[in-house]
C-alpha positions as a Markdown table, in Angstrom:
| # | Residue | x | y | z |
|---|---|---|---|---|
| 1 | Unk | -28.3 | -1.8 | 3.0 |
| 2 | Unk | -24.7 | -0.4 | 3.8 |
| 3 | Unk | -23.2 | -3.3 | 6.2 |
| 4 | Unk | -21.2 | -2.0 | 9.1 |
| 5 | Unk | -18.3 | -2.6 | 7.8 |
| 6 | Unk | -18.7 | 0.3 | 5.3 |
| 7 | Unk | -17.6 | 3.6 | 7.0 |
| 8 | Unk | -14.7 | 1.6 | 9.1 |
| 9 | Unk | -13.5 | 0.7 | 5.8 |
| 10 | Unk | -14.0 | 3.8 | 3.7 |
| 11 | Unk | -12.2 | 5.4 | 6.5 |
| 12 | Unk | -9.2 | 3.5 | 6.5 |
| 13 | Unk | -8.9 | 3.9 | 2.5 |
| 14 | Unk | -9.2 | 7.7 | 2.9 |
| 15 | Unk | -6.8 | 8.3 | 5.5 |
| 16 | Unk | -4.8 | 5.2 | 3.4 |
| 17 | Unk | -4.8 | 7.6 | 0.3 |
| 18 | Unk | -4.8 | 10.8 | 2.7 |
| 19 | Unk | -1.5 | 9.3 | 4.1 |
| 20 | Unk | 0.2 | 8.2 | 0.8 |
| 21 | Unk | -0.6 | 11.7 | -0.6 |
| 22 | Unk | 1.4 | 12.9 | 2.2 |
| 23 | Unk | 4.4 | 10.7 | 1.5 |
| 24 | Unk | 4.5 | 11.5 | -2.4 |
| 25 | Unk | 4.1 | 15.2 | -1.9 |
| 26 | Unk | 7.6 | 14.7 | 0.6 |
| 27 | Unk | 8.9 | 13.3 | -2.4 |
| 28 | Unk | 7.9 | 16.0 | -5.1 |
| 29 | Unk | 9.0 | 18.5 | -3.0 |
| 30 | Unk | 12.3 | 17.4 | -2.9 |
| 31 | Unk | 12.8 | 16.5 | -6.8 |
| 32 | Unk | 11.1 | 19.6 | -7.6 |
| 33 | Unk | 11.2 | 22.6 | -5.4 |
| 34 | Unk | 14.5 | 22.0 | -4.1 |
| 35 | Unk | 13.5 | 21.1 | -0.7 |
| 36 | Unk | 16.0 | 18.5 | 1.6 |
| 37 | Unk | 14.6 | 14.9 | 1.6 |
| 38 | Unk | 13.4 | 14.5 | 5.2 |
| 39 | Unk | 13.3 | 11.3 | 5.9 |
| 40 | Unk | 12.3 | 11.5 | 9.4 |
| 41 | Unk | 9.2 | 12.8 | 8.0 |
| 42 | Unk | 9.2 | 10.2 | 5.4 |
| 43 | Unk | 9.0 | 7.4 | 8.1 |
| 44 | Unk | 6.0 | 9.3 | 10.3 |
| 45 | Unk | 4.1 | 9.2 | 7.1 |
| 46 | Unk | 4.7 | 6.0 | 6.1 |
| 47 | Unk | 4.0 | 5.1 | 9.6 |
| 48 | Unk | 0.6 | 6.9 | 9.5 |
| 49 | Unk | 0.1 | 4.7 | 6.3 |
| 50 | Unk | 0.8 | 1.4 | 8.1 |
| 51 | Unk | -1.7 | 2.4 | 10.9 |
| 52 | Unk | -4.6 | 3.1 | 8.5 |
| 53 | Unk | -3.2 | 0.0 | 6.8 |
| 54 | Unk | -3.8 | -2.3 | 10.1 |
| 55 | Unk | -7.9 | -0.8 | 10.6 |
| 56 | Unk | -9.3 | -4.4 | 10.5 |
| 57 | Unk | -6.9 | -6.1 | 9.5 |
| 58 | Unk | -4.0 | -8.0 | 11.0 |
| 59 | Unk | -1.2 | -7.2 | 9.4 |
| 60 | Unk | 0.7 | -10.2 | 9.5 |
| 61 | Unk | -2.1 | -12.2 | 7.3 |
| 62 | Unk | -2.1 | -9.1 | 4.9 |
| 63 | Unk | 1.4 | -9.8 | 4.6 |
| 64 | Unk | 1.2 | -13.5 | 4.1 |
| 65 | Unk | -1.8 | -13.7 | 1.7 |
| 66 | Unk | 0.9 | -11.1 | -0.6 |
| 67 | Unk | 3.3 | -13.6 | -0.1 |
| 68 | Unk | 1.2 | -16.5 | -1.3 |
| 69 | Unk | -0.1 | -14.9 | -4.0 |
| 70 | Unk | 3.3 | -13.7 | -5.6 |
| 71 | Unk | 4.6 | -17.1 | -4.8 |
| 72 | Unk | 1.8 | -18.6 | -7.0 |
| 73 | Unk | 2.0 | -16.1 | -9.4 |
| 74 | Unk | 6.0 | -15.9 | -9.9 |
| 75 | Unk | 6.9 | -19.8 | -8.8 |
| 76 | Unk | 10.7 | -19.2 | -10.2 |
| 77 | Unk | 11.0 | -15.1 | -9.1 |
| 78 | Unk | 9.6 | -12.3 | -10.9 |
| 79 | Unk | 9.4 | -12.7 | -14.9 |
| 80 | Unk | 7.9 | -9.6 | -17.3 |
| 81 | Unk | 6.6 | -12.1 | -19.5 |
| 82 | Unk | 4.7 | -13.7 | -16.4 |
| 83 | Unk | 3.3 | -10.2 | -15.2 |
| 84 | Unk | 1.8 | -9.3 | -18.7 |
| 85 | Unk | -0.1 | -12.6 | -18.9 |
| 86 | Unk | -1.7 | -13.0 | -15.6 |
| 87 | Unk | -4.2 | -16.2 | -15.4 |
| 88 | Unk | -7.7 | -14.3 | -14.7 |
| 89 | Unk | -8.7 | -14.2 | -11.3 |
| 90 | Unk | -4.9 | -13.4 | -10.6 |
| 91 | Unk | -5.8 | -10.1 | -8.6 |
């Protein structure tokens, strides 16, 4: 059966995608309709993206397990030769 976890998190990755559609569409408007960059606008969707971000989640041990895993995968910085031949399970 469909845990309970389902509609909280199918929710959080619709208004997550909702959201970042928002902040590319700020984006295409300016490079191609001629519009200003608002960037004030920029920043309440990207906060908008952050909060749908959060539902369930602490953010800080988001941030951290990121951290740990591009530490492991990159031990001396970023290399192109590294990101084309990722170990599997590397996710």
């Amino acid at each position: 059966g469909m845990s309970k976890e389902y509609p909280r998190i199918l929710n959080g990755l619709m208004g997550l995608n909702g959201e970042a559609g928002e902040c590319i569409d700020i984006l295409k408007k300016h490079l191609y309709q001629g519009h200003a960059f608002d960037s004030e606008h920029m920043a309440k969707e990207l906060g908008d993206v952050a909060w749908y971000l959060a539902i369930g989640y602490d953010l800080e041990t988001i941030f951290q397990m990121n951290i740990d895993k591009l530490k492991a995968r990159y031990p001396e910085g970023f290399s192109e030769q590294r990101a084309n031949n990722r170990s599997e399970g590397d996710i």
